[in-house]
PQR file with spaces between the fields and no chain letter, atoms N, CA, C, O and H, PARSE charges and radii, in Angstrom:
ATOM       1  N    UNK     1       0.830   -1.193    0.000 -0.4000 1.5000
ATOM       2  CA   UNK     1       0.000    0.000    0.000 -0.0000 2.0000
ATOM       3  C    UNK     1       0.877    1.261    0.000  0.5500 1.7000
ATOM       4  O    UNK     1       0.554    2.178   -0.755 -0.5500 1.4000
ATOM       5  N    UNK     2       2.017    1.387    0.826 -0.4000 1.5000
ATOM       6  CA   UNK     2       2.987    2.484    0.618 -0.0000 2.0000
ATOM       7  C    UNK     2       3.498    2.605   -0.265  0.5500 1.7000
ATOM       8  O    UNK     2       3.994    3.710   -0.482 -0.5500 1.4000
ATOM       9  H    UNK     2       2.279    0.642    1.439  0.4000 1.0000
ATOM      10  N    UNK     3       3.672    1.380   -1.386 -0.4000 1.5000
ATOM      11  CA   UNK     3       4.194    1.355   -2.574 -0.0000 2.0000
ATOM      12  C    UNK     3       3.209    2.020   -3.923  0.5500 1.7000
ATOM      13  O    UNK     3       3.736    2.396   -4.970 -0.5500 1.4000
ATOM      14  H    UNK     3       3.269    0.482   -1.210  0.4000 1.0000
ATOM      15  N    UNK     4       1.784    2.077   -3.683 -0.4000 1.5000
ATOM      16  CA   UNK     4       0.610    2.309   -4.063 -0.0000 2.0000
ATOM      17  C    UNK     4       0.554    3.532   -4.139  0.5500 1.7000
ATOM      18  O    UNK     4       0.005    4.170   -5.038 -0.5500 1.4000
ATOM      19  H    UNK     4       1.356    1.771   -2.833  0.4000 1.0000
ATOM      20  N    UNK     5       1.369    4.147   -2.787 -0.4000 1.5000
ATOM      21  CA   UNK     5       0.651    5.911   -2.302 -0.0000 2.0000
ATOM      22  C    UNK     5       2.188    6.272   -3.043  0.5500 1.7000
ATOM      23  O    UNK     5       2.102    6.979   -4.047 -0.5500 1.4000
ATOM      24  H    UNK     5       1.815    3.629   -2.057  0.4000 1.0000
ATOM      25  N    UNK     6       3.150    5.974   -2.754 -0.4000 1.5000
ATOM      26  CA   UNK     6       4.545    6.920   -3.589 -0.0000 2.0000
ATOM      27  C    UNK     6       4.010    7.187   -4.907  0.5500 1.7000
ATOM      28  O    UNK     6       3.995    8.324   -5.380 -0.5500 1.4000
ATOM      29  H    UNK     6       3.220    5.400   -1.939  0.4000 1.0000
ATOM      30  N    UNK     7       3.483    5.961   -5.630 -0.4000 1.5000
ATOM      31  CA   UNK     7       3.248    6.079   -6.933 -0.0000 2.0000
ATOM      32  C    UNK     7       2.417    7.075   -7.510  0.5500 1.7000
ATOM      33  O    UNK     7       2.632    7.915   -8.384 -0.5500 1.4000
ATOM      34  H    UNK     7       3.495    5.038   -5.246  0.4000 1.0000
ATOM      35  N    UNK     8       1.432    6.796   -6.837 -0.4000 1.5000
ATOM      36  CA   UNK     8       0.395    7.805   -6.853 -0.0000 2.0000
ATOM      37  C    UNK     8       0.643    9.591   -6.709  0.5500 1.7000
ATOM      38  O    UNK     8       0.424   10.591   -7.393 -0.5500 1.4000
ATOM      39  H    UNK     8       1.257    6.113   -6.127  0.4000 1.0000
ATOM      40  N    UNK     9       1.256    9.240   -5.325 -0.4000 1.5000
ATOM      41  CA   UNK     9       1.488   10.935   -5.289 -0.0000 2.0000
ATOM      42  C    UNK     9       2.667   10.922   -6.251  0.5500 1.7000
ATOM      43  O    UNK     9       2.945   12.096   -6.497 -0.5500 1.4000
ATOM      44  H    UNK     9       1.434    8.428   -4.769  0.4000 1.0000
ATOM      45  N    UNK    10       3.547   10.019   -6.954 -0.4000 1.5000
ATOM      46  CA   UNK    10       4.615   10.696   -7.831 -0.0000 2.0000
ATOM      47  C    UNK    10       4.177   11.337   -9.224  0.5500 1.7000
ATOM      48  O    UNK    10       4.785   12.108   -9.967 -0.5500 1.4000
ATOM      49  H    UNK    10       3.322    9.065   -6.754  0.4000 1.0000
ATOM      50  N    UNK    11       2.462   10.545   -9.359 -0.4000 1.5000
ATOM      51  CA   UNK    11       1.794   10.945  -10.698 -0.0000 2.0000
ATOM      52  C    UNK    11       1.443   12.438  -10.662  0.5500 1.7000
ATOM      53  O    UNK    11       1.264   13.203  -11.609 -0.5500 1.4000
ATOM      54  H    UNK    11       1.968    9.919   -8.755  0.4000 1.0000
ATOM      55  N    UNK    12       1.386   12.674   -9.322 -0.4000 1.5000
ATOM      56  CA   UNK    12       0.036   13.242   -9.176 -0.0000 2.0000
ATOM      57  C    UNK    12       1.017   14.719   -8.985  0.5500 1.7000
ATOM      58  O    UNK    12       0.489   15.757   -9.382 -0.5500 1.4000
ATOM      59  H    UNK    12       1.532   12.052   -8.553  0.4000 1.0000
ATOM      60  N    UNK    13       2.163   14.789   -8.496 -0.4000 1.5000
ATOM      61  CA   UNK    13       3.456   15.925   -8.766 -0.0000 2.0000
ATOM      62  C    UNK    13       3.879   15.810   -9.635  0.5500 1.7000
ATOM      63  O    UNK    13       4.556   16.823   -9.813 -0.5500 1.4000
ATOM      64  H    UNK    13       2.592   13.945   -8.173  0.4000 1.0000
ATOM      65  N    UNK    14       4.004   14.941  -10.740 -0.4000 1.5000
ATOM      66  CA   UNK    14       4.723   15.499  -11.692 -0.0000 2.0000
ATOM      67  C    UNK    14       3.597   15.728  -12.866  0.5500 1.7000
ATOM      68  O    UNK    14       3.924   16.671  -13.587 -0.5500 1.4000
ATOM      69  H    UNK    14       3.454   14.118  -10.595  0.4000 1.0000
ATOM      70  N    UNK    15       2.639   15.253  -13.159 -0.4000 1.5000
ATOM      71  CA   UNK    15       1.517   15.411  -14.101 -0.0000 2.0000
ATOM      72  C    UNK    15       0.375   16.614  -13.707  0.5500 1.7000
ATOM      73  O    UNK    15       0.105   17.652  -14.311 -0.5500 1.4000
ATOM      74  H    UNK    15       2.373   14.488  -12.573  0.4000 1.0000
ATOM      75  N    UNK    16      -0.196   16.038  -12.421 -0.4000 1.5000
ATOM      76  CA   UNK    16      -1.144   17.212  -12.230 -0.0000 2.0000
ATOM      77  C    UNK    16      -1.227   18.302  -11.598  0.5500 1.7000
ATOM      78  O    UNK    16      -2.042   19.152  -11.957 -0.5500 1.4000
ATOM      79  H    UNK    16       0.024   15.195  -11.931  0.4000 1.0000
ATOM      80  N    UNK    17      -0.322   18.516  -10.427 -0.4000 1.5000
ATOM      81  CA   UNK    17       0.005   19.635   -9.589 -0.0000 2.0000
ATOM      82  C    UNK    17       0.684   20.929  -10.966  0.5500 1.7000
ATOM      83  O    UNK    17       0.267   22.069  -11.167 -0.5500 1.4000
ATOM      84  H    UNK    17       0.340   17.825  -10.135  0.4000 1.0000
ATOM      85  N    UNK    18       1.574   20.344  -11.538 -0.4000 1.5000
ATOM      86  CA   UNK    18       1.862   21.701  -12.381 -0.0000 2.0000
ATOM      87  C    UNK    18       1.243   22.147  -13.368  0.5500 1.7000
ATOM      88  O    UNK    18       1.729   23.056  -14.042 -0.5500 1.4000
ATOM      89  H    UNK    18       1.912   19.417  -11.375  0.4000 1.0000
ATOM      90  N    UNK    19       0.143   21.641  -13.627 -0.4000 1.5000
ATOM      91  CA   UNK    19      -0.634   22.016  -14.683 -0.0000 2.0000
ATOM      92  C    UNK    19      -1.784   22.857  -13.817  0.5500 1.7000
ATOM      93  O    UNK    19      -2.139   24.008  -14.072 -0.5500 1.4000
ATOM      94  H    UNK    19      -0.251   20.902  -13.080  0.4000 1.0000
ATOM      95  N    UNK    20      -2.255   22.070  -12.798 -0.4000 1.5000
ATOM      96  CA   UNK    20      -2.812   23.051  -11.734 -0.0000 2.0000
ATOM      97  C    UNK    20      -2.440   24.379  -11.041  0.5500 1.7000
ATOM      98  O    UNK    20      -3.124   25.205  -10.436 -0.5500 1.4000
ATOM      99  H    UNK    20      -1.967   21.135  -12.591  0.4000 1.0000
ATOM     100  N    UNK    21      -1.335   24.317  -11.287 -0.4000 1.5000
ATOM     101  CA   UNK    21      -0.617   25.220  -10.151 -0.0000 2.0000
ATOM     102  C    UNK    21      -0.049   26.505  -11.519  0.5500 1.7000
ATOM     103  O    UNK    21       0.311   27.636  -11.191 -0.5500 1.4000
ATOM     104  H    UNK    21      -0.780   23.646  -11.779  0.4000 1.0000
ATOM     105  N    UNK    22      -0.072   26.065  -12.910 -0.4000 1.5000
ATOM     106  CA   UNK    22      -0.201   27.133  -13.983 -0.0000 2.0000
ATOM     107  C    UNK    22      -1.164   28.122  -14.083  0.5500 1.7000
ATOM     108  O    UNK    22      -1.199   29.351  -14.026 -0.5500 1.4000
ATOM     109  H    UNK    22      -0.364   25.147  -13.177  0.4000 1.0000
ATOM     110  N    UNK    23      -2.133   26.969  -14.293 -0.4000 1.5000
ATOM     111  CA   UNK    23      -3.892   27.197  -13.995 -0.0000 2.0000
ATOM     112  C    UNK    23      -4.145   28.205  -13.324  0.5500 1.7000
ATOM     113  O    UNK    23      -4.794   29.093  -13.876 -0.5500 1.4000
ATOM     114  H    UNK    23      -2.105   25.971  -14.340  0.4000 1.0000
ATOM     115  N    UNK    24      -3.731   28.374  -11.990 -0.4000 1.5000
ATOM     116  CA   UNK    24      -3.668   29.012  -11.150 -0.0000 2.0000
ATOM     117  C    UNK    24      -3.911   30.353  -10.674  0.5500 1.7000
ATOM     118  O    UNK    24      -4.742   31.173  -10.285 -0.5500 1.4000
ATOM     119  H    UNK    24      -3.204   27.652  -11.542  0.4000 1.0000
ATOM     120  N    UNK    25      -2.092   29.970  -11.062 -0.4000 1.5000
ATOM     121  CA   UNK    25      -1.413   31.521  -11.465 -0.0000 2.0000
ATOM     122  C    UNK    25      -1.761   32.572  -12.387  0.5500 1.7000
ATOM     123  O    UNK    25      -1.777   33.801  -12.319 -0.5500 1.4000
ATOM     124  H    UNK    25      -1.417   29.303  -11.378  0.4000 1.0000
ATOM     125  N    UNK    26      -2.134   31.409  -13.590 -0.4000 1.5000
ATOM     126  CA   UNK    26      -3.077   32.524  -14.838 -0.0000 2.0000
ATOM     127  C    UNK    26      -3.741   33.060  -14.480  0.5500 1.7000
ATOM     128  O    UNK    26      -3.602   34.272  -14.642 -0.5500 1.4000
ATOM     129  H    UNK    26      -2.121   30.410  -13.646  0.4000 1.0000
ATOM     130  N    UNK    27      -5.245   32.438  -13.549 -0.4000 1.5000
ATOM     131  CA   UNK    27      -6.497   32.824  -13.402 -0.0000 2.0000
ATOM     132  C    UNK    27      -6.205   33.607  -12.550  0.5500 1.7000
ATOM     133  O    UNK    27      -7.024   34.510  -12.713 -0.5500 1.4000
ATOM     134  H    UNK    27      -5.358   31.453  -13.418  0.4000 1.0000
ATOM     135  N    UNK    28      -5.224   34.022  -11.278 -0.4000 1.5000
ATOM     136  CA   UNK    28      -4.532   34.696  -10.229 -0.0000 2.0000
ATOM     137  C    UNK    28      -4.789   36.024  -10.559  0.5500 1.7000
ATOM     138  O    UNK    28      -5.229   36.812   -9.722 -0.5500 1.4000
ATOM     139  H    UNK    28      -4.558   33.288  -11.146  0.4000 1.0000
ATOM     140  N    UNK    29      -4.482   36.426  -12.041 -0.4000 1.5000
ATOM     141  CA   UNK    29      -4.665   37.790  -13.221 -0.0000 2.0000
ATOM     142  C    UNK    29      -5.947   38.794  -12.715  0.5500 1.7000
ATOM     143  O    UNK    29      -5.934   39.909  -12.193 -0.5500 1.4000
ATOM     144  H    UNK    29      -4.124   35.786  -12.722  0.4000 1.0000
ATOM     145  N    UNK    30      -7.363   37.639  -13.219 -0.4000 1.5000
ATOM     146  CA   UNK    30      -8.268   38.083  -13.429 -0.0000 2.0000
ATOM     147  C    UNK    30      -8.964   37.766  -12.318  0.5500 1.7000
ATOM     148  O    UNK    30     -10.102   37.619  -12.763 -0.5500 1.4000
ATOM     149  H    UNK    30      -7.373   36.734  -13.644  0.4000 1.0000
ATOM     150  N    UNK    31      -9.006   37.583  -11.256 -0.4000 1.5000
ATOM     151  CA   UNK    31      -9.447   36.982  -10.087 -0.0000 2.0000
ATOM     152  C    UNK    31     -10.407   36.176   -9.460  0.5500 1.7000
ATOM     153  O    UNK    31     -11.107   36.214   -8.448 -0.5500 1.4000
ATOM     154  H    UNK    31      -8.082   37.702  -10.894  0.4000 1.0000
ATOM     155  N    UNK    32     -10.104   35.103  -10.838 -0.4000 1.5000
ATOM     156  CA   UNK    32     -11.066   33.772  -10.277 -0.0000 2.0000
ATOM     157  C    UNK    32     -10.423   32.939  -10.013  0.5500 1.7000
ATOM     158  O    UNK    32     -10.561   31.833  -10.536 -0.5500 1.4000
ATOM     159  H    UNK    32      -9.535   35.072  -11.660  0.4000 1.0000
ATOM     160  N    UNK    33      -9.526   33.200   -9.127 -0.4000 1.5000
ATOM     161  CA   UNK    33      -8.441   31.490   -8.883 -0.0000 2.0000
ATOM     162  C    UNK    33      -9.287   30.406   -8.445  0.5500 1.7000
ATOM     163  O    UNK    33      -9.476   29.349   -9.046 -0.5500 1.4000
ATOM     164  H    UNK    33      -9.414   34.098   -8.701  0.4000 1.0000
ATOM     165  N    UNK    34      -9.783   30.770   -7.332 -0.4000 1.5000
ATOM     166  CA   UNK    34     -10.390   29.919   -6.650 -0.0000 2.0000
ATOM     167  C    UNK    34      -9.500   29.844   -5.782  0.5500 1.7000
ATOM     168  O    UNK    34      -8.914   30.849   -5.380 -0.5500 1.4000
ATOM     169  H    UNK    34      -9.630   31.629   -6.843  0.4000 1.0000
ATOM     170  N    UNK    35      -9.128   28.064   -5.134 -0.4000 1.5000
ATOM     171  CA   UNK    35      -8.457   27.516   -4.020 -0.0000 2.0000
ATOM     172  C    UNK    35      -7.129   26.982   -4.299  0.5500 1.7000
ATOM     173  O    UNK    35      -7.014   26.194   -5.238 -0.5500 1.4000
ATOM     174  H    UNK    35      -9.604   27.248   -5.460  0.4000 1.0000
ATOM     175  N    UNK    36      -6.191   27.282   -3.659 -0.4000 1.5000
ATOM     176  CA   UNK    36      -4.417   27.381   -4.171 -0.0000 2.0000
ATOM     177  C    UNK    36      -4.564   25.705   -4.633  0.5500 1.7000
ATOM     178  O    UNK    36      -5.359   24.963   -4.056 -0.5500 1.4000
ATOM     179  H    UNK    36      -6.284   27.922   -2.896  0.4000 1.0000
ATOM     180  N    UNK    37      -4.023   25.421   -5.315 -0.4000 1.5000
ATOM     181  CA   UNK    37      -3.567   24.174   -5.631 -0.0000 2.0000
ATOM     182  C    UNK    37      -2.710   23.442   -4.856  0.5500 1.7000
ATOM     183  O    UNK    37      -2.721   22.273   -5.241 -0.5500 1.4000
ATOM     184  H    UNK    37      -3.377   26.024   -5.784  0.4000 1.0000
ATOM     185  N    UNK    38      -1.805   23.658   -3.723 -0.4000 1.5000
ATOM     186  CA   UNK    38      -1.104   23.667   -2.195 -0.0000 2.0000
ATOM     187  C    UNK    38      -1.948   22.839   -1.235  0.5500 1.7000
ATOM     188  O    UNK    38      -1.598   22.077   -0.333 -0.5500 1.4000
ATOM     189  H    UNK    38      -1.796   24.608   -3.411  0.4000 1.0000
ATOM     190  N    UNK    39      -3.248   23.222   -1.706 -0.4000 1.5000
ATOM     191  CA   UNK    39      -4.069   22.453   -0.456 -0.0000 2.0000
ATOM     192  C    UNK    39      -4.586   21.301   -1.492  0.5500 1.7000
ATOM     193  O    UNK    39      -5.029   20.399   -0.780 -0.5500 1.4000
ATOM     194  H    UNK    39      -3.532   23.841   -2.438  0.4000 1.0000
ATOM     195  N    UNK    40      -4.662   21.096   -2.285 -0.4000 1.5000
ATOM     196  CA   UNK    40      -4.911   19.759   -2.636 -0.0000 2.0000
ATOM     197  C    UNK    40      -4.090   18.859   -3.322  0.5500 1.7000
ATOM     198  O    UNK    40      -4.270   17.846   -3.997 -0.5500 1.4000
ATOM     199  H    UNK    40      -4.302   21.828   -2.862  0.4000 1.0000
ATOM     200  N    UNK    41      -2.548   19.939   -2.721 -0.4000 1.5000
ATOM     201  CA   UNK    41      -1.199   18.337   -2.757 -0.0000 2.0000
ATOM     202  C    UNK    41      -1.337   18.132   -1.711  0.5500 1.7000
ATOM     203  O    UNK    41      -1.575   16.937   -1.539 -0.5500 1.4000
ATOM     204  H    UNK    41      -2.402   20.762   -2.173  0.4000 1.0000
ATOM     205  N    UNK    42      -1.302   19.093   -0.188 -0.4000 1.5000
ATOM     206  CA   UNK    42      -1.659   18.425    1.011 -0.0000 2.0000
ATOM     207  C    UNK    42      -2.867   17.545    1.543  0.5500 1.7000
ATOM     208  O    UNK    42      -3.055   17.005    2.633 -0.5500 1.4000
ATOM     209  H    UNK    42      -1.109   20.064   -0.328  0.4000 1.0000
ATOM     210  N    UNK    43      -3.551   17.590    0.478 -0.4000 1.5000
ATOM     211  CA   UNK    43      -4.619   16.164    0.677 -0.0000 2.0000
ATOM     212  C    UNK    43      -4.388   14.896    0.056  0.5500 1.7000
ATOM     213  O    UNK    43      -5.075   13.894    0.258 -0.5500 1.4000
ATOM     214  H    UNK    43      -3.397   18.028   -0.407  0.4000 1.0000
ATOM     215  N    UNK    44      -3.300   14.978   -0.782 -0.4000 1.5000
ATOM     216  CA   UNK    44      -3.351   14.382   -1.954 -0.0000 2.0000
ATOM     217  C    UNK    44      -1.827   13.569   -1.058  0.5500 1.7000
ATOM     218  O    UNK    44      -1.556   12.428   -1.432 -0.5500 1.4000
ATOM     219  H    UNK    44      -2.742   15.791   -0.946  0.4000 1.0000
ATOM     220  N    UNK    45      -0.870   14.246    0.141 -0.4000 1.5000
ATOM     221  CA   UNK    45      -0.182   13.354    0.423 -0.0000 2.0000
ATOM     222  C    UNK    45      -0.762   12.981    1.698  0.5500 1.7000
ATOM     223  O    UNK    45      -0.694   11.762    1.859 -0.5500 1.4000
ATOM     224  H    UNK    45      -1.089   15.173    0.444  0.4000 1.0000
ATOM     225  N    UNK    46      -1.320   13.611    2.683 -0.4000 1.5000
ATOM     226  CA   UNK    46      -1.891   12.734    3.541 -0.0000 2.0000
ATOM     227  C    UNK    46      -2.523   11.072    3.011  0.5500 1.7000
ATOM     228  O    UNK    46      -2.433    9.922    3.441 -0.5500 1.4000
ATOM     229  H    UNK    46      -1.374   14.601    2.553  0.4000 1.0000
ATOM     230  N    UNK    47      -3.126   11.704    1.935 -0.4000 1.5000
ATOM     231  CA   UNK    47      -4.303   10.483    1.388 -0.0000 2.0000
ATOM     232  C    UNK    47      -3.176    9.371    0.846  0.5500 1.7000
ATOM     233  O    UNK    47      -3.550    8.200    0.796 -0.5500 1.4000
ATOM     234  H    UNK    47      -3.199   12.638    1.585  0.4000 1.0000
ATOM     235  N    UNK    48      -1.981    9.655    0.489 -0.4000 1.5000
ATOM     236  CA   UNK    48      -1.287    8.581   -0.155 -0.0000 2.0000
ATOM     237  C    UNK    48       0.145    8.039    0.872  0.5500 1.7000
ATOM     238  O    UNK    48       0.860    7.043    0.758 -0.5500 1.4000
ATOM     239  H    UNK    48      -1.677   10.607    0.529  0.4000 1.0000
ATOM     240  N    UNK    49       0.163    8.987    1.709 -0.4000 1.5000
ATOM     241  CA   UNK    49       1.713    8.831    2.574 -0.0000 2.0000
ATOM     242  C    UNK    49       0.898    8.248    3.709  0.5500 1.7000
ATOM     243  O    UNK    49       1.272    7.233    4.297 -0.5500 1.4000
ATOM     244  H    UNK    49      -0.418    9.796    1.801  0.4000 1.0000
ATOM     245  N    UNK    50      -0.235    8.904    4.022 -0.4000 1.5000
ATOM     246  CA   UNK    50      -0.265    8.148    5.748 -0.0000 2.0000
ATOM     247  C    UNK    50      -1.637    7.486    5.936  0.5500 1.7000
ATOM     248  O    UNK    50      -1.877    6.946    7.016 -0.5500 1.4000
ATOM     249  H    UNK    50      -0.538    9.729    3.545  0.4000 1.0000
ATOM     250  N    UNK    51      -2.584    7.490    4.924 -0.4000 1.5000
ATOM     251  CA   UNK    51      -3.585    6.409    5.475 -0.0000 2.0000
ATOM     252  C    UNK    51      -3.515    5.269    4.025  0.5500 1.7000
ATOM     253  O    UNK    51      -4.131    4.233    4.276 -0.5500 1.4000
ATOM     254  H    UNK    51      -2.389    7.928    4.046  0.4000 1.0000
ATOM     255  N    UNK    52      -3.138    5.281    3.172 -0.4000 1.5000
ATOM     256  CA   UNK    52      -2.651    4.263    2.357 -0.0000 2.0000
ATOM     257  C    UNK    52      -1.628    3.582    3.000  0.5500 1.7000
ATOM     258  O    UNK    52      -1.436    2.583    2.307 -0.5500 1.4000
ATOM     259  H    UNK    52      -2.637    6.122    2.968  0.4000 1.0000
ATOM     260  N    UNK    53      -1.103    3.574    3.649 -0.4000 1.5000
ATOM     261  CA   UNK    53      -0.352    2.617    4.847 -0.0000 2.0000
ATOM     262  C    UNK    53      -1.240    2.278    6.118  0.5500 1.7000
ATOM     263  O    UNK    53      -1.573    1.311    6.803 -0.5500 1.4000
ATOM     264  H    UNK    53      -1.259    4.385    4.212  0.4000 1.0000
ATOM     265  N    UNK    54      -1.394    3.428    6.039 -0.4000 1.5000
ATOM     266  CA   UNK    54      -2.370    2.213    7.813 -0.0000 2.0000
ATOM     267  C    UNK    54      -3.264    1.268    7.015  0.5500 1.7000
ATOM     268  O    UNK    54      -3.124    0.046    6.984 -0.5500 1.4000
ATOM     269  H    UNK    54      -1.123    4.214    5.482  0.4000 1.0000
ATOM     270  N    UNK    55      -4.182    1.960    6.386 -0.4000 1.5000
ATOM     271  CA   UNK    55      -4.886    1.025    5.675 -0.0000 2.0000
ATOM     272  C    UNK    55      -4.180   -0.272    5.195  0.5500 1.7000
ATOM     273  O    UNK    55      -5.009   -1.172    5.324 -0.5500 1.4000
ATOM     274  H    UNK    55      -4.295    2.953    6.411  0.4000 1.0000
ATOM     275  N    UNK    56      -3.215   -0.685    4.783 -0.4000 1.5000
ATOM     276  CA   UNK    56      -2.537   -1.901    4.274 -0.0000 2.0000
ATOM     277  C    UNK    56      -2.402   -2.539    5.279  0.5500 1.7000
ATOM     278  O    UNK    56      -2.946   -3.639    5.366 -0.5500 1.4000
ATOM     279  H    UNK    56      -2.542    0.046    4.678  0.4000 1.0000
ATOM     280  N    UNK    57      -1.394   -1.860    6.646 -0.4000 1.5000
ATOM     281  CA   UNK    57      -1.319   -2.638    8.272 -0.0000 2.0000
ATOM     282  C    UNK    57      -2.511   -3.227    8.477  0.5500 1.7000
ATOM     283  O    UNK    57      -2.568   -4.424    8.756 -0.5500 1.4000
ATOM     284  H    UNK    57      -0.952   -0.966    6.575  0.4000 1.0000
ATOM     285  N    UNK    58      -4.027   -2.165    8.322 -0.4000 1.5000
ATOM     286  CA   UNK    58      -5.163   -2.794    9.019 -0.0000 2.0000
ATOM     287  C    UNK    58      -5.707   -3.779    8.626  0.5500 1.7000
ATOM     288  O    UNK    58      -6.028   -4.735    9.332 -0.5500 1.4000
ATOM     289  H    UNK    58      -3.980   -1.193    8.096  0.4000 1.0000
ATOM     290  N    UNK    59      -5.941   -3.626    7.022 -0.4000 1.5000
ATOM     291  CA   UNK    59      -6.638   -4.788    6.049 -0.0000 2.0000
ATOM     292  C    UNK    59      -5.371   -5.670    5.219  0.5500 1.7000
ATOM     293  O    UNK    59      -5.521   -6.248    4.142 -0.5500 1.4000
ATOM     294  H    UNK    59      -5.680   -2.849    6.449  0.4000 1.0000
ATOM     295  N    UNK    60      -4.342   -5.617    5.870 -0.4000 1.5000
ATOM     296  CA   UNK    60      -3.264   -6.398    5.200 -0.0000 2.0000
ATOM     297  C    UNK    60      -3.648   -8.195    5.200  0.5500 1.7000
ATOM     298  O    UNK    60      -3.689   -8.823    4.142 -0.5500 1.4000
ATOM     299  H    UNK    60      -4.219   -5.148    6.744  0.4000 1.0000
ATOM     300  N    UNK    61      -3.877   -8.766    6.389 -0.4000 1.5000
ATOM     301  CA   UNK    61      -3.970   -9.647    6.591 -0.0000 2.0000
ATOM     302  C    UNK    61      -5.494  -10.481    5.852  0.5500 1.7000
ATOM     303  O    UNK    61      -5.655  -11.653    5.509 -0.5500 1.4000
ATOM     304  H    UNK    61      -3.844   -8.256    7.249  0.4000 1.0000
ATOM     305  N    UNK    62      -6.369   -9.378    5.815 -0.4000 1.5000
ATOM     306  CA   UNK    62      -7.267   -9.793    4.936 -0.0000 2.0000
ATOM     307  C    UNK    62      -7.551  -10.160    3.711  0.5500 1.7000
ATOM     308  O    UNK    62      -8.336  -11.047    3.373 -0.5500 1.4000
ATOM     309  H    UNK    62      -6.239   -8.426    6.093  0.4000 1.0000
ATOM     310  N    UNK    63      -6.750   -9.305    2.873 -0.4000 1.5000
ATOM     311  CA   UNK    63      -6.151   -9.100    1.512 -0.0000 2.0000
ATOM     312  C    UNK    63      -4.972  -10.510    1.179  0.5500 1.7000
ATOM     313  O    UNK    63      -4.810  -11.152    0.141 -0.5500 1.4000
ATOM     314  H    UNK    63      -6.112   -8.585    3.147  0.4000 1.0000
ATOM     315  N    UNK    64      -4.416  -10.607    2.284 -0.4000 1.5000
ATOM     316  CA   UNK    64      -3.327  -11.342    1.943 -0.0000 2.0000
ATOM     317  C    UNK    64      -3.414  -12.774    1.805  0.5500 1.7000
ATOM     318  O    UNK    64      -2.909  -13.590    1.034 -0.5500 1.4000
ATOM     319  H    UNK    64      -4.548  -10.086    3.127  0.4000 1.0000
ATOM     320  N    UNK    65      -4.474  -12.853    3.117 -0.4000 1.5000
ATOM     321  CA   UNK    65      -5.546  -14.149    3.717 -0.0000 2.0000
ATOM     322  C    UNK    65      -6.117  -14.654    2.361  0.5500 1.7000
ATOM     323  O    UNK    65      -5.847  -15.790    1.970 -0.5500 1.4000
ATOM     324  H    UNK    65      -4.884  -12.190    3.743  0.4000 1.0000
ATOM     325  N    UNK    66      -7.007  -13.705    1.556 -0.4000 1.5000
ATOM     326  CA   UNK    66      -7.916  -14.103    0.676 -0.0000 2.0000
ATOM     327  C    UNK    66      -7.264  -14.572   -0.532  0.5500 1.7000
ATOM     328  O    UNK    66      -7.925  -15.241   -1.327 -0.5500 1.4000
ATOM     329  H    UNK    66      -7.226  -12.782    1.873  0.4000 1.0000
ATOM     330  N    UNK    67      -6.025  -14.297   -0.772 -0.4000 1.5000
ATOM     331  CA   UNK    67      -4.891  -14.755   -1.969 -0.0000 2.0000
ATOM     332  C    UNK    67      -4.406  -15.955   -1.739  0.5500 1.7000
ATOM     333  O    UNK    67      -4.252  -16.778   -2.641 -0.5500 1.4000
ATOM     334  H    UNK    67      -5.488  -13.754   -0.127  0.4000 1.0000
ATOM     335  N    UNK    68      -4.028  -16.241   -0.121 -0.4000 1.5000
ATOM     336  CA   UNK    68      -3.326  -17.670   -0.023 -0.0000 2.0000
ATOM     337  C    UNK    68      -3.968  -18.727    0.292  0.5500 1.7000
ATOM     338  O    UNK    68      -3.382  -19.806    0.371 -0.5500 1.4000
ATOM     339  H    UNK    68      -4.153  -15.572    0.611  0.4000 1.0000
ATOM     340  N    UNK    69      -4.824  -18.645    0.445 -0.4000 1.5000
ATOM     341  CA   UNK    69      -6.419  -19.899    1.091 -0.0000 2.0000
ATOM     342  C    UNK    69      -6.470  -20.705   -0.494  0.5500 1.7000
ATOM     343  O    UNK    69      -7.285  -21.604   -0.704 -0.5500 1.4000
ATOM     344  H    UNK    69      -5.301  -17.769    0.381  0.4000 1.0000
């Protein structure tokens, strides 16, 4: 699952944060940004660094259970 969340957040910085974070800045001009793009890499690594791991600890054995039976 930690292997799951690196990946993820590595897509998700190099593909979508800078296209967002262009986005941004353009609209920054005319003043419809909206909401910084900052706060939804900080959701975006909580969601992949620290509960995409617990989650694997918690339901690991279940997942793992249901493969080797």
């Amino acid at each position: 699952m930690l292997g799951a969340g690196l990946i993820a957040f590595g897509i998700y910085n190099k593909a979508i944060y800078p296209a967002a974070r262009k986005a941004h800045e353009k609209a920054k001009v005319t003043g419809s940004h909206g909401r910084d793009p900052n706060l939804y890499l900080l959701l975006v690594k909580v969601l992949t660094l620290v509960l995409l791991p617990v989650l694997g600890l918690l339901l690991g054995d279940l997942i793992l259970g249901a493969i080797y039976r």
